[in-house]
TORKOL-4160 file (C-alpha; in steps of 0.2 Angstrom, whole numbers, padded with zeros to 4 digits, m for minus):
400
<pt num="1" X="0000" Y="0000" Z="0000"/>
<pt num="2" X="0007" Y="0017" Z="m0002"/>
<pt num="3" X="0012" Y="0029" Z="0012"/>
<pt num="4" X="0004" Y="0044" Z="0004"/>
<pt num="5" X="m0015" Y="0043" Z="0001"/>
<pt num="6" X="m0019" Y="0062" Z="0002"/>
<pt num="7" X="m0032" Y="0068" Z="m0009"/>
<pt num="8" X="m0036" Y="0048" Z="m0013"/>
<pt num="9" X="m0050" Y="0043" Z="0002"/>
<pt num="10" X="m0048" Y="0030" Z="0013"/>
<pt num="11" X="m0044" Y="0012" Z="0006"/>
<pt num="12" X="m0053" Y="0003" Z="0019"/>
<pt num="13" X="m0063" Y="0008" Z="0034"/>
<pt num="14" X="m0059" Y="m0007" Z="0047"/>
<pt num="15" X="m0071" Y="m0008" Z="0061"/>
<pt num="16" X="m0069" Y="m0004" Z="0079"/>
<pt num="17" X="m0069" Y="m0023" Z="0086"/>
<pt num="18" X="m0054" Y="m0025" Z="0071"/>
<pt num="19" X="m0045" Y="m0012" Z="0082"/>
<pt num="20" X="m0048" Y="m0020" Z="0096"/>
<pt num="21" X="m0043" Y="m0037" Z="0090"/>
<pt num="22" X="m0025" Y="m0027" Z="0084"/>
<pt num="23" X="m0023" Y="m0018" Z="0102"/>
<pt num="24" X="m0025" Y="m0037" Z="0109"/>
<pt num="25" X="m0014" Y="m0048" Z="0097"/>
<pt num="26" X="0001" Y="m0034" Z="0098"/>
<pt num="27" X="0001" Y="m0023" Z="0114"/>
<pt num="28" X="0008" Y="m0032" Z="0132"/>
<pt num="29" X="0009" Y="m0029" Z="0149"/>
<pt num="30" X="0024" Y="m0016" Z="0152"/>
<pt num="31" X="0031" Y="m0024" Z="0169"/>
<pt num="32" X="0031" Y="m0019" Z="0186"/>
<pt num="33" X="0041" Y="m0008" Z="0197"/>
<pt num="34" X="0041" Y="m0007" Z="0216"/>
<pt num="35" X="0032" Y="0009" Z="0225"/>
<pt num="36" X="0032" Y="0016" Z="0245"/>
<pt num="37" X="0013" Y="0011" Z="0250"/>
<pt num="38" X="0012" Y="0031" Z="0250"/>
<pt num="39" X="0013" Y="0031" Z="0231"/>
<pt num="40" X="0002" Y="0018" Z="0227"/>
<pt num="41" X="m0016" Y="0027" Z="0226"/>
<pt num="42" X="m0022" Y="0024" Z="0208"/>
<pt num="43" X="m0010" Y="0012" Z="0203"/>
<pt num="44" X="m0011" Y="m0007" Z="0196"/>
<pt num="45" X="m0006" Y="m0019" Z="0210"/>
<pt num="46" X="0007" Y="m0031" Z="0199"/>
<pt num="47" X="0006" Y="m0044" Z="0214"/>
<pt num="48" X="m0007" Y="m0052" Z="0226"/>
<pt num="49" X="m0006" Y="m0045" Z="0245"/>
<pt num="50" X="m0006" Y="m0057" Z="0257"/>
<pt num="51" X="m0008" Y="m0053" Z="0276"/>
<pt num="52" X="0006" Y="m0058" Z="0285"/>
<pt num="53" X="m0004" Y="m0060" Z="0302"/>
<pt num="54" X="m0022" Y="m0060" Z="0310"/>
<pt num="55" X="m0033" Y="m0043" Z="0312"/>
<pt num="56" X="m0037" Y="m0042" Z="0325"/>
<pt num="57" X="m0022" Y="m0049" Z="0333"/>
<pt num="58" X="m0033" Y="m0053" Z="0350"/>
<pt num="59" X="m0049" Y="m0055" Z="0353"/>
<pt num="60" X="m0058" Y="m0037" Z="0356"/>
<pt num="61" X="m0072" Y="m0027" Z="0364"/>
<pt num="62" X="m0082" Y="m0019" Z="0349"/>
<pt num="63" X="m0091" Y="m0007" Z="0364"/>
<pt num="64" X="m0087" Y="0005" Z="0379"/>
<pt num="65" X="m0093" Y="m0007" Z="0394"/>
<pt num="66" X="m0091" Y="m0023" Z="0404"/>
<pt num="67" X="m0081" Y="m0038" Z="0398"/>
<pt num="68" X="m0091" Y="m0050" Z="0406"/>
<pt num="69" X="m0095" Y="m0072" Z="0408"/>
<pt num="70" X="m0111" Y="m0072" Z="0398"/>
<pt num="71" X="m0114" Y="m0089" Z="0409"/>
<pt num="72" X="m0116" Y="m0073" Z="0424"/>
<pt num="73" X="m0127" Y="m0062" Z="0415"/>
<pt num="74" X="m0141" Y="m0059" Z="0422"/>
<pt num="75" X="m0132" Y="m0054" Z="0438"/>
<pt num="76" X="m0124" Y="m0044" Z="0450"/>
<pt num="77" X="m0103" Y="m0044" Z="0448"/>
<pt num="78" X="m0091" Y="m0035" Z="0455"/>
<pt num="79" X="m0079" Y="m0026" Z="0443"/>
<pt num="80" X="m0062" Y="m0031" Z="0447"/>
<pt num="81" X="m0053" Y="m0022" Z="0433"/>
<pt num="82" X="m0053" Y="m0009" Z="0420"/>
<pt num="83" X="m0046" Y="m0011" Z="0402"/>
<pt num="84" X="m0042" Y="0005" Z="0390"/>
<pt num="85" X="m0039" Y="0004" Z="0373"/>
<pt num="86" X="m0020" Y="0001" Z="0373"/>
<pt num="87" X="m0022" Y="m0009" Z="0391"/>
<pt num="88" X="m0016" Y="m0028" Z="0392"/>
<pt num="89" X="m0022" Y="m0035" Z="0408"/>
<pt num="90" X="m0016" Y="m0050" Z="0417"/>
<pt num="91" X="m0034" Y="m0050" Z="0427"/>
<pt num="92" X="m0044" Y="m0069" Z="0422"/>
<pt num="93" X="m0062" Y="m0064" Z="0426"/>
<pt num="94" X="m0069" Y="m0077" Z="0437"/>
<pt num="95" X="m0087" Y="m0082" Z="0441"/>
<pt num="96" X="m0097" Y="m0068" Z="0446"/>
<pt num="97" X="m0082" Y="m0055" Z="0441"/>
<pt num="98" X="m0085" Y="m0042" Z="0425"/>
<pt num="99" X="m0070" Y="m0029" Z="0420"/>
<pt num="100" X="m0074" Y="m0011" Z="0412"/>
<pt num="101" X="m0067" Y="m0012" Z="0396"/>
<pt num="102" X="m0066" Y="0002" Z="0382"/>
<pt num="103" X="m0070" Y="0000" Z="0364"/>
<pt num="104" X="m0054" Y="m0009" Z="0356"/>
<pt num="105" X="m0046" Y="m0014" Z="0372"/>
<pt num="106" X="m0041" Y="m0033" Z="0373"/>
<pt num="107" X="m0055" Y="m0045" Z="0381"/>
<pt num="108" X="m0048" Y="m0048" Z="0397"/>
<pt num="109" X="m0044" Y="m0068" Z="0399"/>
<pt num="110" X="m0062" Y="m0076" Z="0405"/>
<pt num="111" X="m0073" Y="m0064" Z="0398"/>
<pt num="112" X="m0081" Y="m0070" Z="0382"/>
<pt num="113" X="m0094" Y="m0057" Z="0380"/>
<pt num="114" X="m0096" Y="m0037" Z="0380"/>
<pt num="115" X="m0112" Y="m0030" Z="0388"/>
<pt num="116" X="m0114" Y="m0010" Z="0384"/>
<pt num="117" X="m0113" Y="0002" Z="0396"/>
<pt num="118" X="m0129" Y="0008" Z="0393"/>
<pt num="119" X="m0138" Y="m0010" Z="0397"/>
<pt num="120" X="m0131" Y="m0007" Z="0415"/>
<pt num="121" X="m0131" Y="0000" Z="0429"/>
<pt num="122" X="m0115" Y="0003" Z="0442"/>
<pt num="123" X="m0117" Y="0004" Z="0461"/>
<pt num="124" X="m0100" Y="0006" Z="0469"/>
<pt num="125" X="m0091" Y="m0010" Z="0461"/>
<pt num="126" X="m0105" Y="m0017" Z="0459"/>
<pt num="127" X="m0112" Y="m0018" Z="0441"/>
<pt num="128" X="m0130" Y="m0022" Z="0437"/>
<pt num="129" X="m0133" Y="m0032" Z="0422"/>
<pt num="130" X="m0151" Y="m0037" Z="0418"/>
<pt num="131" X="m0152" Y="m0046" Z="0404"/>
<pt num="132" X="m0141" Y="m0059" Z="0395"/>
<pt num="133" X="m0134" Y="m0059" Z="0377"/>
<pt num="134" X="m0127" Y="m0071" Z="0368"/>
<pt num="135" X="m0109" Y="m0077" Z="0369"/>
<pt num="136" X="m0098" Y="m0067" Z="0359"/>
<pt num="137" X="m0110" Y="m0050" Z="0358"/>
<pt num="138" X="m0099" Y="m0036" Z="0355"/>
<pt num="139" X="m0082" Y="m0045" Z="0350"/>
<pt num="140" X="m0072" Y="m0045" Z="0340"/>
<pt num="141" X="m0063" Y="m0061" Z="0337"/>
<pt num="142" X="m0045" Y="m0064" Z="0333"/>
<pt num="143" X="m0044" Y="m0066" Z="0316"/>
<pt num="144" X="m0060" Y="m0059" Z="0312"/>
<pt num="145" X="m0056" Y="m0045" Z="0298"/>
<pt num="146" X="m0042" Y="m0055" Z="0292"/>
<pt num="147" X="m0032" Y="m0069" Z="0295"/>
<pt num="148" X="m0014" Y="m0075" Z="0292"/>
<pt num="149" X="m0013" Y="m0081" Z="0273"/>
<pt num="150" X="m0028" Y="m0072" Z="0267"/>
<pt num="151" X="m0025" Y="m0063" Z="0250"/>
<pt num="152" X="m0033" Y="m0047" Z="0255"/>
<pt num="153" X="m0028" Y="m0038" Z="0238"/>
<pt num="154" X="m0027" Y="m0047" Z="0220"/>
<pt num="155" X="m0017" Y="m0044" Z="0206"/>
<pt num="156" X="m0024" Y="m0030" Z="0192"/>
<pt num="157" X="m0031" Y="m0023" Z="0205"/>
<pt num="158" X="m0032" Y="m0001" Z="0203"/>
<pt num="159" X="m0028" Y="0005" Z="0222"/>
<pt num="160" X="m0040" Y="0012" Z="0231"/>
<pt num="161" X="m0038" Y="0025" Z="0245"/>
<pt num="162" X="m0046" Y="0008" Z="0259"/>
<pt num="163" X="m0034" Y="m0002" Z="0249"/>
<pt num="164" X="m0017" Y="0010" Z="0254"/>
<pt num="165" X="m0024" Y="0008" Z="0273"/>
<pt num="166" X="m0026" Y="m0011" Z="0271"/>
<pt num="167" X="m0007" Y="m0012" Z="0263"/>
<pt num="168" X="m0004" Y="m0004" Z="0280"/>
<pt num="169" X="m0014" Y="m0014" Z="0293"/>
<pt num="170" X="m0005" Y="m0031" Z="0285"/>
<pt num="171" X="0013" Y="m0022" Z="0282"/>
<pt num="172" X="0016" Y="m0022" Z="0265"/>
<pt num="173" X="0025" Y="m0005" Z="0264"/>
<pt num="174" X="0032" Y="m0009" Z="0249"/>
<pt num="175" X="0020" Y="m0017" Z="0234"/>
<pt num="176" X="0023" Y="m0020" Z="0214"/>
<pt num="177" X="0011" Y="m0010" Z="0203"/>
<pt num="178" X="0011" Y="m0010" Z="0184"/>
<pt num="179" X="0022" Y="0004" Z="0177"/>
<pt num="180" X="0013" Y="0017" Z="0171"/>
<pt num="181" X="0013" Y="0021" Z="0150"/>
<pt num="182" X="0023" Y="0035" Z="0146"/>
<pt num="183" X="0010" Y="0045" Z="0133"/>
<pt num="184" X="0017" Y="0059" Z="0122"/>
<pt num="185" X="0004" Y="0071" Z="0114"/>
<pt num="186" X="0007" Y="0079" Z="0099"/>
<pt num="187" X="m0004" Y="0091" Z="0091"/>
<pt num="188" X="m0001" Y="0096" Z="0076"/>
<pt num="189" X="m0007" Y="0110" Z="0062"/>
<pt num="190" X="m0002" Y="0125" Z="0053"/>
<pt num="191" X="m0018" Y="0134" Z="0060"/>
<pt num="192" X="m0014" Y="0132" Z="0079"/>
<pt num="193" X="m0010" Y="0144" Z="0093"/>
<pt num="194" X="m0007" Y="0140" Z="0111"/>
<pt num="195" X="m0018" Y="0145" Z="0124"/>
<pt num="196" X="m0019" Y="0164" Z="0129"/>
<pt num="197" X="m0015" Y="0167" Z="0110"/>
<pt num="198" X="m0028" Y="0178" Z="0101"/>
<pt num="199" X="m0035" Y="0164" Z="0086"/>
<pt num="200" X="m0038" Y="0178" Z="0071"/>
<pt num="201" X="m0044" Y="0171" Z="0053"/>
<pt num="202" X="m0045" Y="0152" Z="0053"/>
<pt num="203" X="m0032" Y="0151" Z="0068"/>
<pt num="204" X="m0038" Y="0138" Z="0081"/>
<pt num="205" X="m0034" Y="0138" Z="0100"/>
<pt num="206" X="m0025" Y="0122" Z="0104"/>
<pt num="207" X="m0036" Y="0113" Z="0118"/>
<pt num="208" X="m0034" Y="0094" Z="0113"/>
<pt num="209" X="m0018" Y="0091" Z="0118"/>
<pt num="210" X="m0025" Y="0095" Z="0137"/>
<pt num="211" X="m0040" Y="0086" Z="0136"/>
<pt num="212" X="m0032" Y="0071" Z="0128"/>
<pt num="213" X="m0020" Y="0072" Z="0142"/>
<pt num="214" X="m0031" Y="0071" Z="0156"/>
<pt num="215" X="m0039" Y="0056" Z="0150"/>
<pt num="216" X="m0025" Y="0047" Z="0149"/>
<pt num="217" X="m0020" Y="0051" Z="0165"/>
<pt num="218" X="m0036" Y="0046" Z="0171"/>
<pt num="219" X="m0032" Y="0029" Z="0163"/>
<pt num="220" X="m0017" Y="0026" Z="0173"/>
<pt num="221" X="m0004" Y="0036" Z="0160"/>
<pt num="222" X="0010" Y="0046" Z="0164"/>
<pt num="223" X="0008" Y="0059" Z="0150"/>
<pt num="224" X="0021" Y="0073" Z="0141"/>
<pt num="225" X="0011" Y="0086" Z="0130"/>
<pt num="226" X="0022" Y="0090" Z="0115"/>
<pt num="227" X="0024" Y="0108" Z="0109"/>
<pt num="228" X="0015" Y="0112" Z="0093"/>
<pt num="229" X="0020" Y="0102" Z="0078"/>
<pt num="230" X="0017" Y="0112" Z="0059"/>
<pt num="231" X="0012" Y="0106" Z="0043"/>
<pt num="232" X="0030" Y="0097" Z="0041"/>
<pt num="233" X="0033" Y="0080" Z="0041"/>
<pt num="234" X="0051" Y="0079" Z="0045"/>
<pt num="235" X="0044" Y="0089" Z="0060"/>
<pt num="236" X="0031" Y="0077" Z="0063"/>
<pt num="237" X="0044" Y="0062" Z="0063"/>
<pt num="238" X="0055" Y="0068" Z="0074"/>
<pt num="239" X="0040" Y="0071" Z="0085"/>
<pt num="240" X="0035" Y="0053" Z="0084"/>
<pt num="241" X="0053" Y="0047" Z="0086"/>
<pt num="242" X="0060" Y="0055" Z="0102"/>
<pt num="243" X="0063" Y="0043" Z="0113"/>
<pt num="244" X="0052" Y="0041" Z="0132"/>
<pt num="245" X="0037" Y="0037" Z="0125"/>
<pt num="246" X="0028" Y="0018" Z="0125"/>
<pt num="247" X="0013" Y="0028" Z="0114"/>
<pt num="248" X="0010" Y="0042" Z="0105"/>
<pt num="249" X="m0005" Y="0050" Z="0102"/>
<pt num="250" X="m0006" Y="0064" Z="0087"/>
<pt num="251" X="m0020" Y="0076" Z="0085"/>
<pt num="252" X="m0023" Y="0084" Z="0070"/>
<pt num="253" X="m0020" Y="0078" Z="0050"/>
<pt num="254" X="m0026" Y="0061" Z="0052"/>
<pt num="255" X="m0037" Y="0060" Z="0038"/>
<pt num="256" X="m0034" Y="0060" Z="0019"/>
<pt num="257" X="m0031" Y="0078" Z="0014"/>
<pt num="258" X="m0017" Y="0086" Z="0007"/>
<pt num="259" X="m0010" Y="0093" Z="0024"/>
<pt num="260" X="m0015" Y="0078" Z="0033"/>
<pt num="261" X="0003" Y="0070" Z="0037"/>
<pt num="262" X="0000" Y="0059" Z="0051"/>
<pt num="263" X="m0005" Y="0043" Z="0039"/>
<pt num="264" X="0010" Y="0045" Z="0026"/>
<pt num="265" X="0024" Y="0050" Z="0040"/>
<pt num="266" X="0018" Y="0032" Z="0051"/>
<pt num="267" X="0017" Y="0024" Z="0037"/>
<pt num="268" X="0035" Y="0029" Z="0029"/>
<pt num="269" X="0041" Y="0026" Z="0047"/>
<pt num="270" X="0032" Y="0008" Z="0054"/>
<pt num="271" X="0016" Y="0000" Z="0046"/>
<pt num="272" X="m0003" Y="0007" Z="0049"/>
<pt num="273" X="m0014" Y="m0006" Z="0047"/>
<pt num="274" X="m0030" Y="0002" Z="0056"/>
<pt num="275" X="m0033" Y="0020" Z="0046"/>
<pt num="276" X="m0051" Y="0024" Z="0045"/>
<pt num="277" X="m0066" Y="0015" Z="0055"/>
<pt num="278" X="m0085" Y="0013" Z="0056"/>
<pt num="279" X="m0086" Y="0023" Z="0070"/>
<pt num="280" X="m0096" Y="0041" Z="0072"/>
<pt num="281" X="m0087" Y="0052" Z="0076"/>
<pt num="282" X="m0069" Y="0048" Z="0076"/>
<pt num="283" X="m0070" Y="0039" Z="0058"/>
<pt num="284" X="m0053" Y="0046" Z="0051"/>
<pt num="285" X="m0046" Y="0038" Z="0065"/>
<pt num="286" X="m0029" Y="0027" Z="0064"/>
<pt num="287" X="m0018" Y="0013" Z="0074"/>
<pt num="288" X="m0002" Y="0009" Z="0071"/>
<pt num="289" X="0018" Y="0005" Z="0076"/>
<pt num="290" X="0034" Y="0015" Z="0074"/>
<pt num="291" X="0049" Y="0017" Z="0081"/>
<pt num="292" X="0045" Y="0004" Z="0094"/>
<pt num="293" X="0030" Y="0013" Z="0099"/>
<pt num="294" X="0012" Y="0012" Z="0097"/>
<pt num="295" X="0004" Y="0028" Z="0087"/>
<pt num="296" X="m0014" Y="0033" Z="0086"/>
<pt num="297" X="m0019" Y="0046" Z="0075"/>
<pt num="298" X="m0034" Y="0055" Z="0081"/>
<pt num="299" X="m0043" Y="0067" Z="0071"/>
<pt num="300" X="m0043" Y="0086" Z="0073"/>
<pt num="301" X="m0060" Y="0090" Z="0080"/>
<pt num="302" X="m0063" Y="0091" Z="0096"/>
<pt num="303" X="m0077" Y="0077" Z="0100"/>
<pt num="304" X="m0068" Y="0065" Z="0087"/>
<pt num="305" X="m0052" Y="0066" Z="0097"/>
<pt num="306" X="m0061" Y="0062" Z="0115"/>
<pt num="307" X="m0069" Y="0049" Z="0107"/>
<pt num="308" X="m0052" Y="0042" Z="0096"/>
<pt num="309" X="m0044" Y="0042" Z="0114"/>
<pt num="310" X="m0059" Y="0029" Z="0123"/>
<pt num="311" X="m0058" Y="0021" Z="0108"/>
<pt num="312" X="m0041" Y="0015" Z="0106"/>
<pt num="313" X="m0029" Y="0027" Z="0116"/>
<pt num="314" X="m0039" Y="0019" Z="0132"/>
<pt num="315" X="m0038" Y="0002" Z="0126"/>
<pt num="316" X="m0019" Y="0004" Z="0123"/>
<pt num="317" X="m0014" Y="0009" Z="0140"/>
<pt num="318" X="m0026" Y="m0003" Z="0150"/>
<pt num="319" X="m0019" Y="m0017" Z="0138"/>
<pt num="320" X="m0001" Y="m0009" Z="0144"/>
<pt num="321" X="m0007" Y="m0010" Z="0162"/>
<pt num="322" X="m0010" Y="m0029" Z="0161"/>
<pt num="323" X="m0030" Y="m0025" Z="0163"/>
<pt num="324" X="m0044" Y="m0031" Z="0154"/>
<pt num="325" X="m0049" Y="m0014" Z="0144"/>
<pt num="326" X="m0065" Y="m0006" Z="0151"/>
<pt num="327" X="m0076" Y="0010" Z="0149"/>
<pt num="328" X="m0070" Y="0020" Z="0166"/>
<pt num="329" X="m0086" Y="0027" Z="0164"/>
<pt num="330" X="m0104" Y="0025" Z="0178"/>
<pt num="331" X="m0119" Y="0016" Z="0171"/>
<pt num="332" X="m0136" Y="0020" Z="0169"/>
<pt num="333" X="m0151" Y="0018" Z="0156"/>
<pt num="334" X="m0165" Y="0027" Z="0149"/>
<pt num="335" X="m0177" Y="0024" Z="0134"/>
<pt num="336" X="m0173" Y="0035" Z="0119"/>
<pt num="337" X="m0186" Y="0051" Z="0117"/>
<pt num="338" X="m0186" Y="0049" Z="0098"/>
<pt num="339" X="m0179" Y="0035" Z="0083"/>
<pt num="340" X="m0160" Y="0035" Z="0080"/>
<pt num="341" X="m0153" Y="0030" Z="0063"/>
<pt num="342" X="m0137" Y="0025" Z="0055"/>
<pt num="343" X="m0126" Y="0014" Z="0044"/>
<pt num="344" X="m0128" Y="m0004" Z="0051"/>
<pt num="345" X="m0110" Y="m0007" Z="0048"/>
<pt num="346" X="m0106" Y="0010" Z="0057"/>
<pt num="347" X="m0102" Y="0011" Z="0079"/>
<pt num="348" X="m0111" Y="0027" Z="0084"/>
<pt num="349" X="m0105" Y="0036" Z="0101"/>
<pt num="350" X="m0119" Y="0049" Z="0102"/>
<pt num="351" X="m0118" Y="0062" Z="0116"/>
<pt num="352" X="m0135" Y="0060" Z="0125"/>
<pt num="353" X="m0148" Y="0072" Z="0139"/>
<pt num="354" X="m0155" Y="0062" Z="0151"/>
<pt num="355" X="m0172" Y="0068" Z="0158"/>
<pt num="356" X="m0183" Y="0057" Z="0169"/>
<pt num="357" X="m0177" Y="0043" Z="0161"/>
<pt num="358" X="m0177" Y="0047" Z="0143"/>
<pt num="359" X="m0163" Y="0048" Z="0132"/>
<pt num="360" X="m0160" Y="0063" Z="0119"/>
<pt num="361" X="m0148" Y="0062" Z="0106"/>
<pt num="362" X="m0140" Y="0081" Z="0104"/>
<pt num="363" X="m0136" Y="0087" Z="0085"/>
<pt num="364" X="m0121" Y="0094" Z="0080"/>
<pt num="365" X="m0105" Y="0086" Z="0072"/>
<pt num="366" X="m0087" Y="0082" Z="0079"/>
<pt num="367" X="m0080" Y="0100" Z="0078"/>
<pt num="368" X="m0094" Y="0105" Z="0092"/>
<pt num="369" X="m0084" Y="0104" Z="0107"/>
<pt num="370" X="m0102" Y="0111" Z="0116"/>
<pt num="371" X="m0110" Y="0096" Z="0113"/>
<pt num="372" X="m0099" Y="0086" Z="0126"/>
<pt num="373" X="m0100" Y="0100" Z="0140"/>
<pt num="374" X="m0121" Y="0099" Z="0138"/>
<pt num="375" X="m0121" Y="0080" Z="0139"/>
<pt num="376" X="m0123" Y="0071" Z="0152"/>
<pt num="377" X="m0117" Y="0057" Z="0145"/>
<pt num="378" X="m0115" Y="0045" Z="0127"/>
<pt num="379" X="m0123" Y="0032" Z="0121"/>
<pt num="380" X="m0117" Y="0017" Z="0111"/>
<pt num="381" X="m0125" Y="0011" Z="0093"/>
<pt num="382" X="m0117" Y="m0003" Z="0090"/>
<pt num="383" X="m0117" Y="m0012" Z="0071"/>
<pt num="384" X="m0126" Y="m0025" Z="0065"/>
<pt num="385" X="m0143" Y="m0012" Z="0067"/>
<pt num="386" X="m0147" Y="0003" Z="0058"/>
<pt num="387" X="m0161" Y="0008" Z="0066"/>
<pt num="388" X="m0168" Y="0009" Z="0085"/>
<pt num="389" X="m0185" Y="0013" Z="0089"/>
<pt num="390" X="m0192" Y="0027" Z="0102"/>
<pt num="391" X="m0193" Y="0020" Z="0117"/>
<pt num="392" X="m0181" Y="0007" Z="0115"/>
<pt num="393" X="m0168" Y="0004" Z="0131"/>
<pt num="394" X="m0150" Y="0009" Z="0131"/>
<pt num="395" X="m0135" Y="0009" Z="0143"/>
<pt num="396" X="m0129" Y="0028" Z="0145"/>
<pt num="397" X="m0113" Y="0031" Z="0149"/>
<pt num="398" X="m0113" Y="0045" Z="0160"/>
<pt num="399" X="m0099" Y="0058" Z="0158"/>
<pt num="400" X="m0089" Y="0061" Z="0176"/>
């Protein structure tokens, strides 16, 4: 196939599950590095966490008030000790004998039951217990959160802030986490001007780059934005080429016209083998290698580019991460307010209101930025049906 196919249309449109199938087959798991437990938050465990001992150590009262025989209660018993949170006590309780004990004080030895203080009533060392619970009310037994062996956290697991204070309670200070993809963004085009600049003409304010960059750090990416690349492929190249990068994204001149370079300078430079897709929007859309690094070429407007990223850039790093690619998006459903039509062979992403339950489909094209702000979410239409009725149900994706 030629490198250069400006001004000649796509060759063939591949479809999104053909992407898919490609990101599988060629992209792997980076590897793994080791990180403090105060660095972990977000990250991939690369390892299975096993508790190295039992939580709670000891058996321990879940109340403030008496550690008690429940074979005593309902009785009179004397109190013979008192038991703070950080107290061991070599008292044994004997028959007709209870001990005050605070919430997460050790059960005193003999006491297999905490009654709560305000089921009592103290006169002098005497307390007043009327009714009787069960053995074990208000204890927590050794070993009852966890227990030596237990895997407590599993591999390809993204941390959680419980998760940090969990590698703490069972002393993994130190776990493996997936290395994070290094992502370069590189937008490109003769009518950009960076942010603050006044756009005059057909100038456009450069704003992918920063949006592109924050979903894929929001997908586990570390990411370098790339200064502004013109209309020049050697430019472009070098761009591409740098080294630091596992993927780089460019956003601009992905398409077949005559100033779109992205397509001929991948393909000069490694192979292209997804460049144009059933999907709307993001259809001028391509995936492909060079210079050891994966490339997607999203296209210039603004909607198509979010979209190019869920589609593939998403995929890409999650497959980098060792994860199963997902949608980091919340779930809902509606019914559509009216019918929704399209190529059967075509994936729509359509941005989406949703009112009491009913789904509308906003108008406007890829360039309108405004449609994704006004959205509360997208919907997926996915091939294999060109048409889908009012009222039919739909998982929304809702933006976050």
């Amino acid at each position: 196939m030629t490198s250069d196919v400006r001004m000649k249309g796509f060759a063939k449109r591949s479809s999104v599950a053909d992407a898919e199938a490609l990101i599988a087959a060629r992209i792997t798991a980076l590897g793994s590095e080791r990180v403090p437990f105060v660095r972990a938050h977000g990250r991939i465990l690369a390892e299975d966490i096993v508790s190295d001992r039992d939580i709670p150590p000891h058996a321990k009262s879940a109340m403030d008030g008496y550690a008690v025989r429940a074979a005593d209660c309902p009785g009179r018993l004397t109190v013979v000790a008192e038991l703070m949170a950080a107290d061991v006590s070599s008292a044994v309780l004997g028959p007709g004998q209870a001990a005050r004990i605070m919430t997460g004080a050790r059960l005193v030895s003999g006491a297999d039951t905490v009654v709560m203080v305000e089921s009592t009533k103290l006169e002098g060392d005497v307390v007043i217990i009327a009714a009787s619970d069960p053995t074990g009310t208000h204890v927590l037994r050794q070993g009852e959160d966890l227990s030596i062996g237990q895997t407590v956290l599993t591999k390809g697991r993204r941390i959680r802030a419980q998760d940090v204070a969990m590698l703490v309670t069972v002393g993994a200070l130190e776990v493996a986490v997936a290395r994070k993809p290094r992502v370069r963004i590189v937008p490109t085009g003769n009518e950009l001007v960076p942010p603050g600049a006044s756009a005059i003409g057909s100038q456009v304010v450069e704003s992918n780059s920063f949006m592109l960059a924050l979903l894929a750090e929001r997908d586990g990416a570390e990411v370098e934005v790339h200064p502004i690349v013109r209309d020049d492929e050697a430019a472009l190249e070098r761009a591409i080429a740098r080294e630091g990068a596992d993927l780089v994204v460019v956003t601009g001149g992905s398409s077949v016209g005559k100033q779109d370079l992205g397509p001929v300078v991948v393909r000069r430079a490694g192979e292209l083998p997804i460049h144009g897709v059933h999907a709307r929007p993001a259809s001028p859309s391509g995936v492909g290698f060079a210079h050891g690094k994966a490339i997607v070429l999203a296209p210039g407007f603004p909607v198509a580019s979010y979209v190019a990223w869920d589609l593939f850039g998403r995929t890409i790093v999650q497959r980098m991460l060792g994860i199963e690619p997902f949608l980091p998006y919340p779930l809902t459903s509606g019914v559509l307010a009216a019918p929704y039509s399209k190529p059967p062979e075509r994936l729509d992403i359509a941005r989406v209101t949703l009112s009491n339950g009913a789904i509308s489909v906003l108008p406007g094209g890829a360039a309108l930025l405004s449609t994704t702000t006004k959205a509360d979410g997208f919907v997926l239409f996915p091939p294999g049906n060109g048409r889908f009725s009012a009222g039919s149900t739909h998982a929304v994706h809702l933006y976050t």
